[in-house]
ZAVOBA-886052 format. One record per residue: residue number from 1; x, y, z of N, C-alpha, C, CB in turn. Coordinates in Angstrom, 1 decimal, padded with zeros to 4 digits. Glycine has a CB too. Layout:
BEGIN
{rec NUM {X Y Z} {X Y Z} {X Y Z} {X Y Z}}
...
# end
This chain:
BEGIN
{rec 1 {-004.5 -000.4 -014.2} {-004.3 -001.8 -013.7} {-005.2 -001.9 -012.5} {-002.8 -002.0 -013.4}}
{rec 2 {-005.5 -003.2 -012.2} {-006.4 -003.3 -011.4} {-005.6 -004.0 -010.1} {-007.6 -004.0 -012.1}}
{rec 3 {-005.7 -003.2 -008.7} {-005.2 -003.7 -007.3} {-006.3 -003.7 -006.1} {-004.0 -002.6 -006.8}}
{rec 4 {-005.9 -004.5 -005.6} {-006.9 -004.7 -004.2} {-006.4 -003.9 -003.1} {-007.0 -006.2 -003.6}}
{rec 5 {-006.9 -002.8 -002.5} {-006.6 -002.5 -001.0} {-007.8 -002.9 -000.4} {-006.3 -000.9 -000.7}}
{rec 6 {-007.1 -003.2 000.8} {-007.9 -003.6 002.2} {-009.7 -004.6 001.2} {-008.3 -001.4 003.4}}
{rec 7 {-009.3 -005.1 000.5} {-010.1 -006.2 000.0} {-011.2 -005.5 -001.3} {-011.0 -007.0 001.5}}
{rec 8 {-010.8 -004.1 -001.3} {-011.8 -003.5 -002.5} {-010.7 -003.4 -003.3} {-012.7 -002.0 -002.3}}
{rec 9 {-011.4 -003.6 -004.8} {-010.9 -003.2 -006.5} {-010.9 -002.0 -006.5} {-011.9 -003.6 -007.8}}
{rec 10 {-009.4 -001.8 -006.5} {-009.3 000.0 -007.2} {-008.0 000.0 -008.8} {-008.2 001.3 -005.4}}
{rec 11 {-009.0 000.7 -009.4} {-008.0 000.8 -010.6} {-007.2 001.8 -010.5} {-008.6 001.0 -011.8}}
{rec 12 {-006.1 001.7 -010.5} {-004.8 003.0 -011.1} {-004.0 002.6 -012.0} {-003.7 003.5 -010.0}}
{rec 13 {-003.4 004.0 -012.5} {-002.2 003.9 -013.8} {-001.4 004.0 -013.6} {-002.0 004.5 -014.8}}
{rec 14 {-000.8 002.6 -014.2} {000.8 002.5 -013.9} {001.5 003.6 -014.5} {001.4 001.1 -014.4}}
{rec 15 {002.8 003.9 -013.9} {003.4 003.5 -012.5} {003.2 003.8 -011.7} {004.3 003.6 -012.2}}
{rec 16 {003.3 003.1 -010.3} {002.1 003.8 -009.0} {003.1 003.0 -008.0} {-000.1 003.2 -009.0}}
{rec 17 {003.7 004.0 -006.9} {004.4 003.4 -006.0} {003.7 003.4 -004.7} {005.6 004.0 -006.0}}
{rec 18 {003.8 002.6 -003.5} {002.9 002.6 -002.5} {003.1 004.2 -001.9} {003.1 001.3 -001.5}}
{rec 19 {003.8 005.3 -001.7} {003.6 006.4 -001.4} {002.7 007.1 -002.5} {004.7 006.9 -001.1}}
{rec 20 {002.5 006.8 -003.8} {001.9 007.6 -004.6} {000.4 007.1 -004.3} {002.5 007.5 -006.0}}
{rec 21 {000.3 005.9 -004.0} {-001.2 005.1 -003.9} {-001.5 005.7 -002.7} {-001.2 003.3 -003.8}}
{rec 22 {-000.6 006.0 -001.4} {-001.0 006.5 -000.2} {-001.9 007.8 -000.8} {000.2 006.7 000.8}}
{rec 23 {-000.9 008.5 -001.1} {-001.3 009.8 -001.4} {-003.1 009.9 -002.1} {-000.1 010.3 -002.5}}
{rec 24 {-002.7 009.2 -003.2} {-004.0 009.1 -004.1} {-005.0 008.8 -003.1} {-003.9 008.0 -005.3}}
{rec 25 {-005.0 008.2 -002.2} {-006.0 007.3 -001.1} {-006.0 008.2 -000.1} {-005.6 005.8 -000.4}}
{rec 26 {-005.5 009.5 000.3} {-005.4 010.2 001.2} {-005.4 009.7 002.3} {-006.1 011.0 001.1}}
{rec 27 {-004.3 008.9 002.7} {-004.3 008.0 003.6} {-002.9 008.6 004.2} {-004.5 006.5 003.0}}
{rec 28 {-002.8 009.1 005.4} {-001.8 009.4 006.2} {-000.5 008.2 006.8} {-002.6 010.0 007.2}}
{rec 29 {000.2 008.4 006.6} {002.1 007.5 006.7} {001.8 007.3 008.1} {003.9 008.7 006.4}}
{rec 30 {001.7 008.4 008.9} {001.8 008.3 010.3} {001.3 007.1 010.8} {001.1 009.2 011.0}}
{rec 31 {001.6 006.0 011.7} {001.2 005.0 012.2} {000.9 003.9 011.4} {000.4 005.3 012.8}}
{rec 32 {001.3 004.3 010.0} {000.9 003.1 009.1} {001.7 002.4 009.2} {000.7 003.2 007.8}}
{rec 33 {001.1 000.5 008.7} {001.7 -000.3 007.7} {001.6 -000.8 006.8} {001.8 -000.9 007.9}}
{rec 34 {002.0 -001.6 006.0} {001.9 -001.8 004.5} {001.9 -003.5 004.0} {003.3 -001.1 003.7}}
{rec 35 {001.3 -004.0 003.5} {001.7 -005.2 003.5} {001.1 -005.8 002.1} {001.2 -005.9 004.8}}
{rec 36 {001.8 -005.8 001.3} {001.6 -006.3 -000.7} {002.2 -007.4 -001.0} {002.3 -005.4 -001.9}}
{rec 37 {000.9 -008.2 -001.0} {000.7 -009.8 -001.2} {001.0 -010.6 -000.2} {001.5 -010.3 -002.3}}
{rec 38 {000.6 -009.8 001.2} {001.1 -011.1 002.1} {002.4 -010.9 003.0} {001.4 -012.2 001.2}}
{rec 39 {003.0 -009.5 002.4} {004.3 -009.5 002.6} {004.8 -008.0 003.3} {005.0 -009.8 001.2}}
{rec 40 {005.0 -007.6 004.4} {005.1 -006.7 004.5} {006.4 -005.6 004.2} {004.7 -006.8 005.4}}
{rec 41 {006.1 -004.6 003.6} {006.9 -003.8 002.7} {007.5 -002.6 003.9} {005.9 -003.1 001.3}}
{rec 42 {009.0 -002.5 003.8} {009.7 -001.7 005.1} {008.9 -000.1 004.4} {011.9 -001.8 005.1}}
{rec 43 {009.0 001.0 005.3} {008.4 001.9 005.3} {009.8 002.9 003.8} {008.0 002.4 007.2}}
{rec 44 {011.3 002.2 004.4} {011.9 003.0 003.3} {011.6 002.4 001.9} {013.4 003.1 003.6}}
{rec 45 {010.7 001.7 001.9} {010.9 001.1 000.3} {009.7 001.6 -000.4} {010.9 -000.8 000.1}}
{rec 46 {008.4 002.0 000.5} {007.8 002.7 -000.6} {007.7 003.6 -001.3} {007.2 002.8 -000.6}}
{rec 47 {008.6 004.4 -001.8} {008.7 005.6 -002.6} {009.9 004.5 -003.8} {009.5 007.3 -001.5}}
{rec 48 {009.7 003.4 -003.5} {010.9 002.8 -004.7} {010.2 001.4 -005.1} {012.8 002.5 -004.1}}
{rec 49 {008.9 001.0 -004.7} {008.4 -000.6 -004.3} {006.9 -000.1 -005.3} {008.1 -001.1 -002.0}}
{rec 50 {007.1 -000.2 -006.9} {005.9 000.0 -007.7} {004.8 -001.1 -007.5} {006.3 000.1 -009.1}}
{rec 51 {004.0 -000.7 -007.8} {002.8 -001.5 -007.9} {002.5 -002.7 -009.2} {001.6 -000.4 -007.9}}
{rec 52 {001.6 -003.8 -009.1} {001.7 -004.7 -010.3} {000.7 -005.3 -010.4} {002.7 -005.7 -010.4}}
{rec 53 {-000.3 -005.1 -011.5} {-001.3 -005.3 -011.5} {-001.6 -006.7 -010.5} {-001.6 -005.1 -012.9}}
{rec 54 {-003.0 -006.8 -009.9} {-003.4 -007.7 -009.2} {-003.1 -007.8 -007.5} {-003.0 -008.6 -009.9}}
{rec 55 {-001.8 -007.0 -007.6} {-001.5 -006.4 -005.9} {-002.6 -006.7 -005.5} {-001.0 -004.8 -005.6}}
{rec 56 {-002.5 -007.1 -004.2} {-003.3 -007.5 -003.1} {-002.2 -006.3 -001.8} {-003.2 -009.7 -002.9}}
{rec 57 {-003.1 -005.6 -001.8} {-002.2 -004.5 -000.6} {-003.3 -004.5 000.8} {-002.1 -002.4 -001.5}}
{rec 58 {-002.6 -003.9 001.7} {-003.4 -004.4 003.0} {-002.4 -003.4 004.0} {-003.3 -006.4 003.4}}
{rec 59 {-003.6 -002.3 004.2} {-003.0 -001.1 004.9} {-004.0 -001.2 006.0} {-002.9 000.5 004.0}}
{rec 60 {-002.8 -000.8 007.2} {-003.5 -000.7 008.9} {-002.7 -000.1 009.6} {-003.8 -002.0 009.8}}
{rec 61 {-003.6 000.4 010.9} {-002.3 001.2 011.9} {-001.7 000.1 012.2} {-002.6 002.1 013.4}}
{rec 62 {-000.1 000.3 012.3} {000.5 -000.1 013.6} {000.5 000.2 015.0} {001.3 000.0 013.4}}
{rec 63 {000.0 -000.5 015.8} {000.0 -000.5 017.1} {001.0 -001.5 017.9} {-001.4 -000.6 017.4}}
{rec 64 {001.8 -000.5 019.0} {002.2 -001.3 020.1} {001.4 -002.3 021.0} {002.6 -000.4 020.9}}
{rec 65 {002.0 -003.6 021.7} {001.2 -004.1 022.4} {002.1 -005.0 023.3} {000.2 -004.8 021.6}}
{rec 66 {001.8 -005.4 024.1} {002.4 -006.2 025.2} {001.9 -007.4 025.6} {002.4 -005.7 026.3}}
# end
């Protein structure tokens, strides 16, 4: 199926949950956020929050600010 991170086409096979996509992307949890379709996804839901073709995903640190 075909998904968008951070604005590039990446294909993966379903089923693909956003910790499995992390992984696959060797992309570290620490300081991350998550946000699929616009919507940001709580950190306990991705190991249960599958992917669907066309996902629009949008990963960045979280940073504190004042």
């Amino acid at each position: 199926m075909l998904i968008r991170v951070n604005e590039s086409p990446i294909n993966v096979e379903p089923p693909v949950t956003l910790s499995a996509l992390l992984q696959q992307l060797n992309k570290s949890a620490v300081g991350m956020a998550v946000a699929v379709n616009q919507q940001i996804c709580p950190r306990t839901q991705w190991d249960s929050h599958l992917l669907q073709d066309g996902d629009d995903i949008l990963l960045f640190q979280a940073i504190a600010g004042g």
